[in-house]
C-alpha positions as a printed Julia matrix, in Angstrom:
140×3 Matrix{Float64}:
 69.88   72.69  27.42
 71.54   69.25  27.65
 69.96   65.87  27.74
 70.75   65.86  31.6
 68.7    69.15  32.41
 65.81   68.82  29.6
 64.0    71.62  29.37
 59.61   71.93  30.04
 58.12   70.54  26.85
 56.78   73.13  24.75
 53.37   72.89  23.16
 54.04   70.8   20.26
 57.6    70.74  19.64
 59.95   68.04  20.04
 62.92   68.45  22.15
 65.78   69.35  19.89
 63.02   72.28  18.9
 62.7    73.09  21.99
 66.46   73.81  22.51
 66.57   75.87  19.3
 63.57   77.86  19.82
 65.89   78.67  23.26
 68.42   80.23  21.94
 65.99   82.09  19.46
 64.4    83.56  22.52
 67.41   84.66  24.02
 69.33   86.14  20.92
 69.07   90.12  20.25
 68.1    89.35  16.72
 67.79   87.21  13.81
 70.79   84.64  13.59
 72.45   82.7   10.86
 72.33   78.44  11.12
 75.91   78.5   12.49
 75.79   80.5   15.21
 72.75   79.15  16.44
 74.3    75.66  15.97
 77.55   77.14  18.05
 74.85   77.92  21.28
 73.75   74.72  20.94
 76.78   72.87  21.01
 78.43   75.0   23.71
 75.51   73.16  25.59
 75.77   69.73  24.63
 78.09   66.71  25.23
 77.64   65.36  21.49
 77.97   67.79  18.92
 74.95   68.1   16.51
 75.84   68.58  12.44
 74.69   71.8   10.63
 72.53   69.8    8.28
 70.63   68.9   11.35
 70.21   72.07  12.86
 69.2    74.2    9.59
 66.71   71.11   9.08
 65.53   71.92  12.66
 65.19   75.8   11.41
 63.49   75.09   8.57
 60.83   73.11   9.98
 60.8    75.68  12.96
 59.71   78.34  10.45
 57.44   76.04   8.7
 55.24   75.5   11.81
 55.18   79.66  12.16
 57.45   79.36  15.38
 60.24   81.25  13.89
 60.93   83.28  10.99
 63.47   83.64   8.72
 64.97   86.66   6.41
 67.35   86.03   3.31
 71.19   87.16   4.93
 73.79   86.67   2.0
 73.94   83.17   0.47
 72.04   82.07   3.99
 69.07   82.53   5.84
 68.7    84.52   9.57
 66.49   82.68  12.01
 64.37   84.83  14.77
 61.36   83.68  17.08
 58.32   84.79  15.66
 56.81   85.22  19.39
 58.64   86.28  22.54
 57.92   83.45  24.45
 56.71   79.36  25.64
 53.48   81.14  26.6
 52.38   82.52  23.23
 53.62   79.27  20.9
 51.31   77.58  22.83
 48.41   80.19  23.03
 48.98   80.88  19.74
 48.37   76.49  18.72
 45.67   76.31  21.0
 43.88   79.27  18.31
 44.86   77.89  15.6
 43.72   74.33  16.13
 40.41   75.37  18.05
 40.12   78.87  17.38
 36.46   80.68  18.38
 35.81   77.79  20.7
 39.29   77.83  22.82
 38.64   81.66  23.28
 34.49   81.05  24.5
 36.11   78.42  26.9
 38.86   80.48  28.28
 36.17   83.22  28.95
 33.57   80.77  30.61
 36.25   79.78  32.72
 37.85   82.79  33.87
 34.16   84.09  34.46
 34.06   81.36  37.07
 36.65   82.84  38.9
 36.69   86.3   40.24
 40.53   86.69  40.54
 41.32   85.43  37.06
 38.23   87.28  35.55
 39.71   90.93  37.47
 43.4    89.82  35.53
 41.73   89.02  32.14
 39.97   93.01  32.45
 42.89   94.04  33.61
 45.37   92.88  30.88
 42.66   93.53  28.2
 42.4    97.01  29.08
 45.83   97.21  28.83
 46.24   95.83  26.12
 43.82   98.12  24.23
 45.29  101.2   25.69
 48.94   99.96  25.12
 48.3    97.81  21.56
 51.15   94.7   21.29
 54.68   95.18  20.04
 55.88   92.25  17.6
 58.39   90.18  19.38
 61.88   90.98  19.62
 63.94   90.44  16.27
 61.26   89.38  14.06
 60.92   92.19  12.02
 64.21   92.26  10.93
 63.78   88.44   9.45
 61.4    88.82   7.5
């Protein structure tokens, strides 16, 4: 993303996160500082520094939004969830846990179409359990 086409904020991430947690999400796996700093300055006007970008990493993984796996002398960086949707669901839990999850039900109960999605997707969920995302096992 450039500064002329920002991208939607993301729960609780500033925007140069927001860029970097991009090109986590669209990577096949874990990636080293410098090629992640490459995608981001193939989209930007200004180039950023690697100090800034491995700072940017480092915090990423600090917060639990991306993990990272020892790769030679270096680290490899990988999204530790597949998408915008489940860095925020996953905030929302950790900053309000049992009571998010009561007022997510209470709400959905008030609504018959979102209340037939939520069974739906549950049961699917238990018959089908969760894959971890994409990448993240192979950063650890």
């Amino acid at each position: 993303m450039s500064p002329r086409d920002p991208a939607p904020p993301l729960f609780g991430l500033g925007p140069l996160e927001q860029d970097v947690m991009a090109v986590l999400w669209s990577a096949d796996g874990p990636l080293p500082v410098r090629d992640v700093l490459d995608a981001l300055n193939d989209r930007r006007d200004a180039p950023l520094a690697y100090t800034t970008v491995m700072t940017v990493l480092v915090r990423l993984a600090d917060k639990g939004a991306a993990t990272r796996g020892r790769v030679g002398r270096g680290y490899a960086y990988a999204a530790s969830v597949p998408d915008q949707a489940a860095l925020a669901v996953r905030a929302v839990l950790r900053d309000f846990g049992d009571a998010a999850i009561a007022h997510f039900v209470d709400h959905a109960a008030r609504d018959p179409e979102i209340l037939a999605r939520l069974e739906r997707l549950v049961g699917a969920r238990t018959a089908d359990p969760p894959r971890p995302p994409r990448g993240a096992d192979r950063a650890q």
